[in-house]
N, C-alpha and C positions, 0 to 999 in steps of 0.2 A: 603543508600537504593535506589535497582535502579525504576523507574517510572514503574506502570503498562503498560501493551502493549494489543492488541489487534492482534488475528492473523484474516487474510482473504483470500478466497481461490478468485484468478484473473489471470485475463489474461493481458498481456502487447499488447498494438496497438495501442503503439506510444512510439518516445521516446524523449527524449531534451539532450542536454547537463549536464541540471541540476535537470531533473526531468522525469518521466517516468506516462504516460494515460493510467489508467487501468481499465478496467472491472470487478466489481466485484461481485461475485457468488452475485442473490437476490434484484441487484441494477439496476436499469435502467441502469442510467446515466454513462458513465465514468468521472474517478476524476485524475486531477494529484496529483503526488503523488511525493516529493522533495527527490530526492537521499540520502541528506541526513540524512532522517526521517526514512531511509528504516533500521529495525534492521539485524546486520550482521547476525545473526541465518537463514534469511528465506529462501525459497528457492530461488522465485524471490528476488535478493539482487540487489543493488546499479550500479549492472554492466549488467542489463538483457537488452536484446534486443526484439523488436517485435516478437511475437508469441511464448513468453515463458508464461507458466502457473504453477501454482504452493500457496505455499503459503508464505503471504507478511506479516510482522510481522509490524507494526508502534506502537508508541506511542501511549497509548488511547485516551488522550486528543484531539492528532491529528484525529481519528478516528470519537470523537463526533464533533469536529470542521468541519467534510467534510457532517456528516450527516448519516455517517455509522457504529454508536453505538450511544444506549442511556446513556445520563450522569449521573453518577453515585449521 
């Protein structure tokens, strides 16, 4: 069974080798976000660079763990 996910609509403005600073619709704050969290479905996926927008799909756990869903 695969893990629920969470989609979020963001902007990338910033990025790491291992992770990518995103803006997300609704949220102040930017959050990084671990490349390898990023589900292959999204749009922004694992390989975006600065000033892409779109939508980022992560694991939901990961989602309430940053403070950007509530836990179920």
């Amino acid at each position: 069974m695969s893990q629920p996910t969470v989609e979020l609509e963001v902007e990338v403005i910033h990025t790491s080798e291992k992770a990518l600073l995103v803006r997300v619709e609704g949220h102040d704050d930017p959050v990084w976000m671990a490349r390898s969290a990023v589900h292959e479905d999204s749009e922004v996926d694992c390989d975006a660079d600065v000033g892409d927008k779109g939508t980022l799909i992560i694991p939901k756990w990961l989602a309430v763990e940053k403070g950007l869903e509530e836990g179920a």
